[in-house]
Biopython code that builds the backbone (N, CA, C, O; Angstrom):
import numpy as np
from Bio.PDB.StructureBuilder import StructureBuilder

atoms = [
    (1, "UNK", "N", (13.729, -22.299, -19.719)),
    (1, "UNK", "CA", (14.481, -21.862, -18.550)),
    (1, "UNK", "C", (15.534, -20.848, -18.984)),
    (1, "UNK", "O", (16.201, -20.887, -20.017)),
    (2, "UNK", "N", (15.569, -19.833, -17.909)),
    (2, "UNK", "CA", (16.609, -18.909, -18.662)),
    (2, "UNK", "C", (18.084, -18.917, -18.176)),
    (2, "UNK", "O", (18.490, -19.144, -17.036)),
    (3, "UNK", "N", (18.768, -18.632, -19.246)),
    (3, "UNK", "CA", (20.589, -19.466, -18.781)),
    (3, "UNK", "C", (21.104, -18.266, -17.681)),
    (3, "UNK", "O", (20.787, -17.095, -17.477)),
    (4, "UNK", "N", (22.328, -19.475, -16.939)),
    (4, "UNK", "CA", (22.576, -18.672, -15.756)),
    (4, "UNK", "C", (22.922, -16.916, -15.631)),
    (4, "UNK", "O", (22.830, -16.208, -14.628)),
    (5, "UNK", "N", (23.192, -16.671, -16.531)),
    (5, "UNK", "CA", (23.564, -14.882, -16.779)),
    (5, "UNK", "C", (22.524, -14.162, -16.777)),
    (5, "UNK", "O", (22.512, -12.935, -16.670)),
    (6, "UNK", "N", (21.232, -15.149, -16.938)),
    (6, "UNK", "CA", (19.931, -14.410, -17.180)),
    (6, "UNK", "C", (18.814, -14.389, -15.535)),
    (6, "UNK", "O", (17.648, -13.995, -15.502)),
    (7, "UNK", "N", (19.327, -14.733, -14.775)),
    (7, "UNK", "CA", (18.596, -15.033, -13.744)),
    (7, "UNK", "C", (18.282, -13.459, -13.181)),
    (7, "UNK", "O", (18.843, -12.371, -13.305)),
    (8, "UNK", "N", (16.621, -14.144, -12.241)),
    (8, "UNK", "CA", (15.914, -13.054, -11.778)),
    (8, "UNK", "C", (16.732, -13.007, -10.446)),
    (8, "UNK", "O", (16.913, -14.013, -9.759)),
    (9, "UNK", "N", (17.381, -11.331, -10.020)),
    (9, "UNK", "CA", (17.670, -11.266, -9.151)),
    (9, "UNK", "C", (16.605, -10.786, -7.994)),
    (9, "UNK", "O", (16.417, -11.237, -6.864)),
    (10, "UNK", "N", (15.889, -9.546, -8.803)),
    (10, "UNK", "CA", (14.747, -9.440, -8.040)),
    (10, "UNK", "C", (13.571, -8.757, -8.652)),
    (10, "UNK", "O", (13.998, -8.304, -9.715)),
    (11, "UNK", "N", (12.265, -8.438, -8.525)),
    (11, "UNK", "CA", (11.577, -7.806, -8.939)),
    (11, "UNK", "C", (11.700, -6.460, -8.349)),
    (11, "UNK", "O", (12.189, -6.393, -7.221)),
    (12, "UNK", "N", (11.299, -5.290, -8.992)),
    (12, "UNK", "CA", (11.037, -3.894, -8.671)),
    (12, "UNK", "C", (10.301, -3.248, -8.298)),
    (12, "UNK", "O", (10.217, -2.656, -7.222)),
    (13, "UNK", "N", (9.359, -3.299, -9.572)),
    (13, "UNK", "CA", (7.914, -3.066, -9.498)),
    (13, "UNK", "C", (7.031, -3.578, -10.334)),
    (13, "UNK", "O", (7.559, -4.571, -10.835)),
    (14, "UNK", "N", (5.749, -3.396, -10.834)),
    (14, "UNK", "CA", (4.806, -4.114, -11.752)),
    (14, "UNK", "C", (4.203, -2.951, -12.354)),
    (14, "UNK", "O", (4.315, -1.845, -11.826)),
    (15, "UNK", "N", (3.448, -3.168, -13.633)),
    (15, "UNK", "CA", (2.529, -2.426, -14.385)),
    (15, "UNK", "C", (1.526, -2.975, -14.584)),
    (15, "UNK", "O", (1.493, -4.123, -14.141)),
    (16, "UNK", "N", (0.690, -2.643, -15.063)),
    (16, "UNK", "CA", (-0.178, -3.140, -16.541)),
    (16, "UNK", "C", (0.127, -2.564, -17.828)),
    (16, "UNK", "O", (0.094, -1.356, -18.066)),
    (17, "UNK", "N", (0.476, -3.631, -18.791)),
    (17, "UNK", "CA", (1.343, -3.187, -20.120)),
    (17, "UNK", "C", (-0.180, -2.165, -20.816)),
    (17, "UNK", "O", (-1.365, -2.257, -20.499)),
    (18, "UNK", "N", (0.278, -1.541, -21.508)),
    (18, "UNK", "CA", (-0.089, -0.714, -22.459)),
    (18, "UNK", "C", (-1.293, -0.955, -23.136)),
    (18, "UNK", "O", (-2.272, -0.209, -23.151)),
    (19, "UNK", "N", (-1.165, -2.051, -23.703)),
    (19, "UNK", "CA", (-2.014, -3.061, -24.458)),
    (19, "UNK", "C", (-3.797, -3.086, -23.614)),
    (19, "UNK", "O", (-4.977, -2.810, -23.828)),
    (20, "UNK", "N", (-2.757, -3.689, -22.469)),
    (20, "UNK", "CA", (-4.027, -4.284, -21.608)),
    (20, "UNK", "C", (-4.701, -2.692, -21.084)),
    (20, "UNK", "O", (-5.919, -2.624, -20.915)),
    (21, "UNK", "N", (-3.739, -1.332, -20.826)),
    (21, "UNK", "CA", (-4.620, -0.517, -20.425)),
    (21, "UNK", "C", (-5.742, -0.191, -21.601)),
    (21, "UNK", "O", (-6.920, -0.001, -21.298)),
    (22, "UNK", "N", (-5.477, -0.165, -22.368)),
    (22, "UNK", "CA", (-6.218, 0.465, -23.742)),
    (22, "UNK", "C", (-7.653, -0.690, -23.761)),
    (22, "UNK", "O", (-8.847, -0.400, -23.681)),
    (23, "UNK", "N", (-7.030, -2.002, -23.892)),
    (23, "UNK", "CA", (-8.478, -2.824, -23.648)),
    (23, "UNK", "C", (-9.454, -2.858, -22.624)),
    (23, "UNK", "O", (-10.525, -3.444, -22.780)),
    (24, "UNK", "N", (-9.113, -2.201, -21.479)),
    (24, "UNK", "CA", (-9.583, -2.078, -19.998)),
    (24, "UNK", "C", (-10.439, -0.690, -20.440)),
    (24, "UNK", "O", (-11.665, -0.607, -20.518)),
    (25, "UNK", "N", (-9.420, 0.411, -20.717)),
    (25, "UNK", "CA", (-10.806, 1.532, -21.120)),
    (25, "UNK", "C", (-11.322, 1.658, -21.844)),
    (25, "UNK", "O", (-11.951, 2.716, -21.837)),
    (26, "UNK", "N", (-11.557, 0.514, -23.355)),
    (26, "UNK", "CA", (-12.288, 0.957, -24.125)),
    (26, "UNK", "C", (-13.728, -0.410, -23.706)),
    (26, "UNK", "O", (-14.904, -0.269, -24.042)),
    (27, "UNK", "N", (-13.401, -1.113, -23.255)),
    (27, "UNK", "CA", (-14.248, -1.948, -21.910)),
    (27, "UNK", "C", (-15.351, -1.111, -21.016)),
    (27, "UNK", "O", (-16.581, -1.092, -21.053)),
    (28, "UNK", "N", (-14.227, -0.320, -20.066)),
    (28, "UNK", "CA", (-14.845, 0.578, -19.126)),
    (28, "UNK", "C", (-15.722, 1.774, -19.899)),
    (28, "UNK", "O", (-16.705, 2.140, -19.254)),
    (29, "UNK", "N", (-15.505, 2.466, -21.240)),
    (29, "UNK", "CA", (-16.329, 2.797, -22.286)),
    (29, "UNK", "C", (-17.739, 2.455, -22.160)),
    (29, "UNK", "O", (-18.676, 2.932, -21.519)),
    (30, "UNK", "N", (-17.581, 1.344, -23.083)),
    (30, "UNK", "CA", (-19.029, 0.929, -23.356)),
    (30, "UNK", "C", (-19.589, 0.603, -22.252)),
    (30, "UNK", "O", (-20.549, 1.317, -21.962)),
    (31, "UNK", "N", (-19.326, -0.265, -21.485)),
    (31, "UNK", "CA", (-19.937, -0.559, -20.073)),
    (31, "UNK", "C", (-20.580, 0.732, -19.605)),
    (31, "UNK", "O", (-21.799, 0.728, -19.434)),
    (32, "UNK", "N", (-19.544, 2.373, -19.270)),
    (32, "UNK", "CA", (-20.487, 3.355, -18.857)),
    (32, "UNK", "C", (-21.567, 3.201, -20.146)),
    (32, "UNK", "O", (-22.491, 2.426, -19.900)),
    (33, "UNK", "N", (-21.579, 3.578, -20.957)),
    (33, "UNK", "CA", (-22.636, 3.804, -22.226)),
    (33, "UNK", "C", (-24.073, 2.850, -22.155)),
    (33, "UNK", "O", (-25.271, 3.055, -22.344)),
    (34, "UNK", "N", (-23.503, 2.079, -21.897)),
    (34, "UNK", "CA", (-24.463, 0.801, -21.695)),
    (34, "UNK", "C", (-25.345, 0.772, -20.488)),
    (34, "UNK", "O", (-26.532, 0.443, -20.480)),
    (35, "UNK", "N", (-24.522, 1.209, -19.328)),
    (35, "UNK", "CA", (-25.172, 1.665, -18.113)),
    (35, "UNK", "C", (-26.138, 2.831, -18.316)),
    (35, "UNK", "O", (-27.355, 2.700, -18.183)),
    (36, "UNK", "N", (-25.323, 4.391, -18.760)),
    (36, "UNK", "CA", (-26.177, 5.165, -19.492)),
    (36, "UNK", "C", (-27.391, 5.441, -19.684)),
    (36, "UNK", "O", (-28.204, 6.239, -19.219)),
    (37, "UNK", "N", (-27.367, 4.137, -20.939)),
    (37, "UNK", "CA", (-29.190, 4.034, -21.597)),
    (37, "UNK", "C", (-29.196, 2.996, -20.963)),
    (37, "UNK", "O", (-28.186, 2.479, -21.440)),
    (38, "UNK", "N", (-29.580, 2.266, -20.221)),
    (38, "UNK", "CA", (-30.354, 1.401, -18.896)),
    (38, "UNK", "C", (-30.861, 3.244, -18.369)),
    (38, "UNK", "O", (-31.717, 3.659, -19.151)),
    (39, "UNK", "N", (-30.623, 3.916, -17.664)),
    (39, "UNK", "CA", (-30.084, 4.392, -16.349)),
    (39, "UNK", "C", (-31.585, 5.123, -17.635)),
    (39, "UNK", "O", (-32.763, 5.054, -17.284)),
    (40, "UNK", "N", (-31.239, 5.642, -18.792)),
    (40, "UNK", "CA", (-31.970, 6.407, -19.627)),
    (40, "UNK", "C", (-33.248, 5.610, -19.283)),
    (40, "UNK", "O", (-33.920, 5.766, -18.263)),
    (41, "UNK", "N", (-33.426, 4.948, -20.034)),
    (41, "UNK", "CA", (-34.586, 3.863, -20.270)),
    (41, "UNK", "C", (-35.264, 4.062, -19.115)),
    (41, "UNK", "O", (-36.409, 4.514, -19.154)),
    (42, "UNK", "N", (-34.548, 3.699, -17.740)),
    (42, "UNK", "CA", (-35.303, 3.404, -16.299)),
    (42, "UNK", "C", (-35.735, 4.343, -16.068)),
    (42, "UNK", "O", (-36.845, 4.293, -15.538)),
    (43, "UNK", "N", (-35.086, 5.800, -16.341)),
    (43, "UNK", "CA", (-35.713, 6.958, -15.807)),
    (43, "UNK", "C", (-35.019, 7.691, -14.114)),
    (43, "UNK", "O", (-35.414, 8.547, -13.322)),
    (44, "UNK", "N", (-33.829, 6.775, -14.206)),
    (44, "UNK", "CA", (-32.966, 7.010, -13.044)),
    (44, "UNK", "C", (-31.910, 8.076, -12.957)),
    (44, "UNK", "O", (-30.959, 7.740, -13.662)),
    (45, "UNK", "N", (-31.684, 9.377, -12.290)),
    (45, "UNK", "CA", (-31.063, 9.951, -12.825)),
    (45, "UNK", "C", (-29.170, 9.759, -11.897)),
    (45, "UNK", "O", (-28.196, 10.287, -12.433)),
    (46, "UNK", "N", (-29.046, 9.090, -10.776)),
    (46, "UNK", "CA", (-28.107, 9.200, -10.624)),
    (46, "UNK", "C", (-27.383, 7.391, -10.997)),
    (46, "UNK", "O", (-27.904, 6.299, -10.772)),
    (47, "UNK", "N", (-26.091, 7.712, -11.598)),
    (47, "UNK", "CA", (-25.532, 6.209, -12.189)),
    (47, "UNK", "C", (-25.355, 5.427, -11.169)),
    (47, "UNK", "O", (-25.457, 6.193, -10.211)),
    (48, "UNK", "N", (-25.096, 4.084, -10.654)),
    (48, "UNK", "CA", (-24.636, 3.106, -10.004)),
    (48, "UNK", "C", (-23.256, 3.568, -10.614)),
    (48, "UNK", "O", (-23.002, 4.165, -11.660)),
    (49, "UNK", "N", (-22.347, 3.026, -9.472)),
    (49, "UNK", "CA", (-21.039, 2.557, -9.218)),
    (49, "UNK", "C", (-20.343, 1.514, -10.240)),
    (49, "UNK", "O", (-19.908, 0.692, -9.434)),
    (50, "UNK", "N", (-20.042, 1.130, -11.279)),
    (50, "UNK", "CA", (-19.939, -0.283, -11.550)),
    (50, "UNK", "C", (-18.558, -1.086, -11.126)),
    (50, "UNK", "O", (-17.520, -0.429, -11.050)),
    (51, "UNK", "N", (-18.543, -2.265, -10.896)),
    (51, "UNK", "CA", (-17.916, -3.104, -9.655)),
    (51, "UNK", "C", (-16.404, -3.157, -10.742)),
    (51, "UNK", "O", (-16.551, -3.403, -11.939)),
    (52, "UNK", "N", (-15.502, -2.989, -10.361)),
    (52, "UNK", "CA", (-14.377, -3.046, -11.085)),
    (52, "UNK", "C", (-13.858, -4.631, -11.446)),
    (52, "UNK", "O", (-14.471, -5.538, -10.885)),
    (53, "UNK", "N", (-12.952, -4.920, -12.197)),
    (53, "UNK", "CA", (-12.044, -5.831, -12.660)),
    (53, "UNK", "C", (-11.427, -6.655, -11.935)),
    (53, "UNK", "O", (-10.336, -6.157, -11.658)),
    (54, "UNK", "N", (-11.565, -7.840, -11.394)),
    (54, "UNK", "CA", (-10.302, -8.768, -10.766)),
    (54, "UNK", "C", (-9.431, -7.930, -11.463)),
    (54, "UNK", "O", (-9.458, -7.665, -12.665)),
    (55, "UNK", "N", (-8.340, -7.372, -10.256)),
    (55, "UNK", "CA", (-6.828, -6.823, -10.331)),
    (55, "UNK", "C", (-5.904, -8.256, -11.101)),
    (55, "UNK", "O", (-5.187, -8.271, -12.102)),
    (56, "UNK", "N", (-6.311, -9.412, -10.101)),
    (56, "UNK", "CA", (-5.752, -9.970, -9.971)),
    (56, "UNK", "C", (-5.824, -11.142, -11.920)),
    (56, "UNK", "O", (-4.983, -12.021, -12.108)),
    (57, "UNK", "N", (-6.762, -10.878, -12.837)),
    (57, "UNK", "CA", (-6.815, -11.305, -14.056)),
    (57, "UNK", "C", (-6.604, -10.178, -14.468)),
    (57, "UNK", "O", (-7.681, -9.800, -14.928)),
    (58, "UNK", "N", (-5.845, -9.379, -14.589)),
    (58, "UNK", "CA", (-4.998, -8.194, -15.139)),
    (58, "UNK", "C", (-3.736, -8.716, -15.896)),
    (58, "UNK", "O", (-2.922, -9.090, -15.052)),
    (59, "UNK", "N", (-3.109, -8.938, -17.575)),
    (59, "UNK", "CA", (-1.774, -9.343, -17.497)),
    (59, "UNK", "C", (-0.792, -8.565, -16.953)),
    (59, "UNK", "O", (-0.843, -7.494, -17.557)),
    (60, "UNK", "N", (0.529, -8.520, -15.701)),
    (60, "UNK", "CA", (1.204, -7.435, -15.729)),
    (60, "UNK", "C", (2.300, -7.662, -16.204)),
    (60, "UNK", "O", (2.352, -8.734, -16.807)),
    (61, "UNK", "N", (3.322, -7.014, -16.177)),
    (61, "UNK", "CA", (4.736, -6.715, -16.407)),
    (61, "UNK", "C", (5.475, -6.358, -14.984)),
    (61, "UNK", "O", (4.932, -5.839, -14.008)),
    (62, "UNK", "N", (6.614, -6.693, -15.085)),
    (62, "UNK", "CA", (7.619, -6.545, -13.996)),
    (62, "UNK", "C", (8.885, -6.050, -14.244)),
    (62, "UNK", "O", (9.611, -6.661, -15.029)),
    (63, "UNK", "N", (9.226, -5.144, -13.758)),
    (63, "UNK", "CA", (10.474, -4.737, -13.681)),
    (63, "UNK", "C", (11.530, -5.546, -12.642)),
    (63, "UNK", "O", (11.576, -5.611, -11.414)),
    (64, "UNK", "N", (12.562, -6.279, -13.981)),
    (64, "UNK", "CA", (13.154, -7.087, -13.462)),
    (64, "UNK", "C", (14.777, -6.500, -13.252)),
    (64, "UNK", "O", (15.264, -5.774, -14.119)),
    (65, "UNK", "N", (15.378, -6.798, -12.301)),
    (65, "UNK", "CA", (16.947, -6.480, -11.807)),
    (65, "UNK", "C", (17.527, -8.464, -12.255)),
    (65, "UNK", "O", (17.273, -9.594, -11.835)),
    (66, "UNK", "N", (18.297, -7.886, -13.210)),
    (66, "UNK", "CA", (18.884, -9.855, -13.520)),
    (66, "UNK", "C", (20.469, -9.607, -12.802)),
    (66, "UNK", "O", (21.251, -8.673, -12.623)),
    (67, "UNK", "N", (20.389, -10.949, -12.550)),
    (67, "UNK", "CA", (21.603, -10.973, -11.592)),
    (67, "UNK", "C", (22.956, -10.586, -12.565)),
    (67, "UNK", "O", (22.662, -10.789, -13.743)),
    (68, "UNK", "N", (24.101, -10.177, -12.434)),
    (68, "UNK", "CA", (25.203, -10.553, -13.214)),
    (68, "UNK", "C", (25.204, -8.966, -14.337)),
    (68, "UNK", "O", (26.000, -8.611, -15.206)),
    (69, "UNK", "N", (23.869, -8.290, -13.779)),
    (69, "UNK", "CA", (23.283, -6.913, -14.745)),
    (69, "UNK", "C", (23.266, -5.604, -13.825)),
    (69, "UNK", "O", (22.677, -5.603, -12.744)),
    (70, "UNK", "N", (23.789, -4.752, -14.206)),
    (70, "UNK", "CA", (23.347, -2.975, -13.562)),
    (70, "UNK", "C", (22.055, -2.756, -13.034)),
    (70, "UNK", "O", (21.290, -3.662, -13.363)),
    (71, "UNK", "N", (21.502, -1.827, -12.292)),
    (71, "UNK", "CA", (20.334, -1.432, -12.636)),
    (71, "UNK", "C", (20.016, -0.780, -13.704)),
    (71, "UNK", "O", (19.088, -1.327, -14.301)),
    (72, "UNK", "N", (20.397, 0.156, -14.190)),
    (72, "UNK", "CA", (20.779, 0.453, -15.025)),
    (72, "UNK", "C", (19.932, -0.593, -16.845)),
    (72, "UNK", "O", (19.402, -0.183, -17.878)),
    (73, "UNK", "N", (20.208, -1.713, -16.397)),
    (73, "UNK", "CA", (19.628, -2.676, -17.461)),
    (73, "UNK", "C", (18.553, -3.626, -16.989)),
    (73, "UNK", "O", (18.660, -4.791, -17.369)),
    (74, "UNK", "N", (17.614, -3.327, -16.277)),
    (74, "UNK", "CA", (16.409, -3.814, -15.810)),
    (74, "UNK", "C", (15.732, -3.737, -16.897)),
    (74, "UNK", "O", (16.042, -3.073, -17.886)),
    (75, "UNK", "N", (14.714, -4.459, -16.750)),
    (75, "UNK", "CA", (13.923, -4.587, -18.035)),
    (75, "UNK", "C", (12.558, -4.585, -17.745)),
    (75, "UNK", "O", (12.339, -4.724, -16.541)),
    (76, "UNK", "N", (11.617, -4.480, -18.414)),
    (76, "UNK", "CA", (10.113, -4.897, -17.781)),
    (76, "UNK", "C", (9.467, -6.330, -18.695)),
    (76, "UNK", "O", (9.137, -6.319, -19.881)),
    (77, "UNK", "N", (9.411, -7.535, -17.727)),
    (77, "UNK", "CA", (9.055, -8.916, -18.099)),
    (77, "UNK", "C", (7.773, -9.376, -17.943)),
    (77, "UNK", "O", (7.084, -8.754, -17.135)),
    (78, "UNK", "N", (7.235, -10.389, -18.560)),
    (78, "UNK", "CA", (6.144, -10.798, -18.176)),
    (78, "UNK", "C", (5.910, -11.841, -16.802)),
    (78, "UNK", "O", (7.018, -12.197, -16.400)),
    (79, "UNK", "N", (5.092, -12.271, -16.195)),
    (79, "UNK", "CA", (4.955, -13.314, -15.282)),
    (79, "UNK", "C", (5.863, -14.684, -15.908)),
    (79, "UNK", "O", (6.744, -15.343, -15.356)),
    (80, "UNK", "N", (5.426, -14.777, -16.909)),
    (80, "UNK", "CA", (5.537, -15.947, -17.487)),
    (80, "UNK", "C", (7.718, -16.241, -17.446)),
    (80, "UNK", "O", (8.348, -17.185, -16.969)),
    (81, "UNK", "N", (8.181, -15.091, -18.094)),
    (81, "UNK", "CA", (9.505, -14.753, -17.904)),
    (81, "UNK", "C", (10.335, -14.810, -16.131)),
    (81, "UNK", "O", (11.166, -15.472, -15.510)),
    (82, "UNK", "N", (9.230, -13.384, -15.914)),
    (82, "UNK", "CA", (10.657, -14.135, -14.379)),
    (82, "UNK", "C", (10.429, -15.326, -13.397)),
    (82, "UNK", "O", (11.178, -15.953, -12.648)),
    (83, "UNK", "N", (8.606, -15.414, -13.807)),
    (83, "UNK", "CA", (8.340, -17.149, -12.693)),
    (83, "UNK", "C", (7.632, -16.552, -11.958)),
    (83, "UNK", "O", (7.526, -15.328, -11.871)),
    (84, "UNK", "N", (6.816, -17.754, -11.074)),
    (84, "UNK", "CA", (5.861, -17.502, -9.815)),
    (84, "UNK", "C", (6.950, -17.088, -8.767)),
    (84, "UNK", "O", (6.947, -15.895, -8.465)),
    (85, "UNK", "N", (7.583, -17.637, -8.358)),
    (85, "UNK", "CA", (8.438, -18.158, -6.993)),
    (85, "UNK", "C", (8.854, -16.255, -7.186)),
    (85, "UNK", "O", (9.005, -15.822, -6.044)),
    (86, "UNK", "N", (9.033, -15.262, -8.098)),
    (86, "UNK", "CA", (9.904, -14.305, -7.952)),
    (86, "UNK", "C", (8.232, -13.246, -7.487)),
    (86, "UNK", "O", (8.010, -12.447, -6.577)),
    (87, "UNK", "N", (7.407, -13.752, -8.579)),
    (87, "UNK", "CA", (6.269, -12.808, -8.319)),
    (87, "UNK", "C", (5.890, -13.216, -6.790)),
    (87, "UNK", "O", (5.761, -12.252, -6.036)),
    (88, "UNK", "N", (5.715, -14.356, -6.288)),
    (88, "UNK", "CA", (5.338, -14.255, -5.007)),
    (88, "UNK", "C", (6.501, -13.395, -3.713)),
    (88, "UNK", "O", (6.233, -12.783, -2.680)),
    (89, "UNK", "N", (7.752, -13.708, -4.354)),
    (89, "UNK", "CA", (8.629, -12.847, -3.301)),
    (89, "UNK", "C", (8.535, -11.685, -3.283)),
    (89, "UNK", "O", (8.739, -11.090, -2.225)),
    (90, "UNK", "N", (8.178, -10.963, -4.504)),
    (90, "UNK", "CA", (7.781, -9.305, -4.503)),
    (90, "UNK", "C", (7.158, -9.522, -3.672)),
    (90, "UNK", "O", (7.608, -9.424, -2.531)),
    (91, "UNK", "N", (5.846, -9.911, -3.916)),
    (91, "UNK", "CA", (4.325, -9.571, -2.877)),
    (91, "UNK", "C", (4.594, -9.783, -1.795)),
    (91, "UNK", "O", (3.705, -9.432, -1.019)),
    (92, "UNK", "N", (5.599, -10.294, -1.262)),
    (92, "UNK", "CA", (5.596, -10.842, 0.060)),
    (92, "UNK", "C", (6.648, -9.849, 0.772)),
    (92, "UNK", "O", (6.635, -9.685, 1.992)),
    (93, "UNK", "N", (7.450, -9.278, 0.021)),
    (93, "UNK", "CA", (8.452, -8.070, 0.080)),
    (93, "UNK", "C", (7.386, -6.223, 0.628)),
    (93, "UNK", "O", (7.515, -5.438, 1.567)),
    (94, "UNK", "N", (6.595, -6.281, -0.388)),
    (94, "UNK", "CA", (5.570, -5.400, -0.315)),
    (94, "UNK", "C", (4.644, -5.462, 0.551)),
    (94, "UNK", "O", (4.227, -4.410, 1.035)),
    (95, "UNK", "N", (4.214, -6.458, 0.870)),
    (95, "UNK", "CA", (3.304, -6.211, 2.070)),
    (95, "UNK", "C", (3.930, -6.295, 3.216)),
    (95, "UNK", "O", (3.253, -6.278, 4.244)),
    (96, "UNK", "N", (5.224, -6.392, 3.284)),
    (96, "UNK", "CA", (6.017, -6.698, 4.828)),
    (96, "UNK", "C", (6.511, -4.757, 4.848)),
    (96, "UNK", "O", (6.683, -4.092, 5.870)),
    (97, "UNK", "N", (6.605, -4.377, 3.749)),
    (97, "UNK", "CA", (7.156, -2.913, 3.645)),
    (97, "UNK", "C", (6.341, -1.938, 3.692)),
    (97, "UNK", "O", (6.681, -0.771, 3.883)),
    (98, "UNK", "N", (4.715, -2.497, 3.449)),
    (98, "UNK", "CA", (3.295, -2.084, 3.558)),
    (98, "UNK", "C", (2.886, -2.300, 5.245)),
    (98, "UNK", "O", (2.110, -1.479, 5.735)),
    (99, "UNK", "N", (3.301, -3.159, 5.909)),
    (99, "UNK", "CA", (3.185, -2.885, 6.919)),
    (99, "UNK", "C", (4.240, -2.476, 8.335)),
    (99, "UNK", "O", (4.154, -2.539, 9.562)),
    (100, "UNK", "N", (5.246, -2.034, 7.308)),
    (100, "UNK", "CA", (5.874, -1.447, 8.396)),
    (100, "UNK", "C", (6.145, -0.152, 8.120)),
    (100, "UNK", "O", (7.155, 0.501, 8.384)),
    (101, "UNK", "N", (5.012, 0.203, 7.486)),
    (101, "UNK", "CA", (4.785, 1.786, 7.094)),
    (101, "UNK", "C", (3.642, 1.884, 8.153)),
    (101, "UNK", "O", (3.541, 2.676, 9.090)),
    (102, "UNK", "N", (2.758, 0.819, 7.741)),
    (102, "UNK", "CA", (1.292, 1.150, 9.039)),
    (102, "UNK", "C", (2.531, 1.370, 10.502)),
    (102, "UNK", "O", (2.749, 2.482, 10.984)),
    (103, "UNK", "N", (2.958, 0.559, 10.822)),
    (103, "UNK", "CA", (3.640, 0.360, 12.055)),
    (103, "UNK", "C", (4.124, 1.779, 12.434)),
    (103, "UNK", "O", (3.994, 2.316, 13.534)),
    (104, "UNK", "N", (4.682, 2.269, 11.368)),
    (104, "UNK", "CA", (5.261, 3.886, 11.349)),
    (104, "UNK", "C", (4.415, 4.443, 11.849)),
    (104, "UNK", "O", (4.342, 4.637, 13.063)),
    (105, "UNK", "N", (3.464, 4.876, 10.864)),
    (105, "UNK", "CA", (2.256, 5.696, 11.176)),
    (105, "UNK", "C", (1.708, 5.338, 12.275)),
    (105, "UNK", "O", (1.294, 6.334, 12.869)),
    (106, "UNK", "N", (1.497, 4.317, 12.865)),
    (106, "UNK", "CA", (0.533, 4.233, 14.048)),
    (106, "UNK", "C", (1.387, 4.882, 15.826)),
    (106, "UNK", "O", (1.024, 5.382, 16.891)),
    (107, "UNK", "N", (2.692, 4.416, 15.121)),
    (107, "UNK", "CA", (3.990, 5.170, 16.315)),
    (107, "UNK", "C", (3.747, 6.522, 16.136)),
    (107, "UNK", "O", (3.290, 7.101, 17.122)),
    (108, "UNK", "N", (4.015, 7.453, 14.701)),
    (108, "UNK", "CA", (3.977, 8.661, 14.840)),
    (108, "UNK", "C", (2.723, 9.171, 14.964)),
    (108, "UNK", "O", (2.825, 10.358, 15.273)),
    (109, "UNK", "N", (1.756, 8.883, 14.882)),
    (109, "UNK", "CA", (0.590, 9.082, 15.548)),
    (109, "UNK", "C", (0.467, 9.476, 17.184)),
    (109, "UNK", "O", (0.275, 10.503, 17.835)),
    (110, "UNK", "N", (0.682, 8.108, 17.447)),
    (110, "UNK", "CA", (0.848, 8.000, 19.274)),
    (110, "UNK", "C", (1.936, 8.497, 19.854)),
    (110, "UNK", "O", (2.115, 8.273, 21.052)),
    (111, "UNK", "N", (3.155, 9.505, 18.879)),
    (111, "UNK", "CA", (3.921, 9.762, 19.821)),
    (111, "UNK", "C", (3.567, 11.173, 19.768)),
    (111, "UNK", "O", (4.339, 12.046, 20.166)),
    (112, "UNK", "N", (2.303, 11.438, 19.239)),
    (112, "UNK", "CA", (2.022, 12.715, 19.300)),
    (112, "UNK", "C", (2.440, 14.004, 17.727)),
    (112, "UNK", "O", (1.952, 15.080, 17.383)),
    (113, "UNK", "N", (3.698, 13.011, 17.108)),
    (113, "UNK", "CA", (3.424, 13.968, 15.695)),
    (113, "UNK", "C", (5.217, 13.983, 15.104)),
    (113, "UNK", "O", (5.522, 14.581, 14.072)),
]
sb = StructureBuilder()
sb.init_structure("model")
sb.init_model(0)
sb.init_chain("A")
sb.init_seg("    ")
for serial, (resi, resn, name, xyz) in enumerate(atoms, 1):
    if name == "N":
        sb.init_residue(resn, " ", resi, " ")
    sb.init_atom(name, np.array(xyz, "f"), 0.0, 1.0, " ", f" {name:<3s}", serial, name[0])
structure = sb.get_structure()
């Protein structure tokens, strides 16, 4: 548990660390290659699509705001560091801000521009 000076005030935003991008494309690599010679072999000349990654088994990182801290000294944390309860309040922050962008758009739409 992290001591009171250390608390999550809020999340920011998320990544995928570094690490994990590099293992994802050298993944997505061979997979095309592999598709490739199938695609060779079969005699097919245009590739299939291939189906992407659960987002959601991705490790990410978070940019955290700690209470008692600047912005200024945000940091980028793992899940495991700031907790579920903070990762679910982002998401739940973001899709309420995700849809009151649709809400926007669908007004400035219908009010003509």
């Amino acid at each position: 548990m992290l001591s009171r000076s250390w608390q999550v005030e809020r999340l920011l935003d998320c990544r995928i660390p570094k690490s994990a991008l590099a293992a994802r494309k050298k993944k997505a690599r061979a997979a095309a290659e592999r598709e490739r010679q199938l695609l060779e072999e079969a005699g097919e000349a245009e590739p299939e699509i291939a189906a992407e990654a659960d987002a959601a088994a991705e490790p990410m990182e978070w940019l955290t705001k700690w209470k008692t801290l600047g912005y200024d000294e945000c940091t980028w944390e793992s899940e495991a560091t700031v907790g579920e309860a903070a990762v679910r309040a982002f998401r739940k922050r973001e899709a309420e801000l995700a849809a009151e962008a649709e809400e926007e758009a669908r007004y400035a739409d219908s009010d003509g521009g």
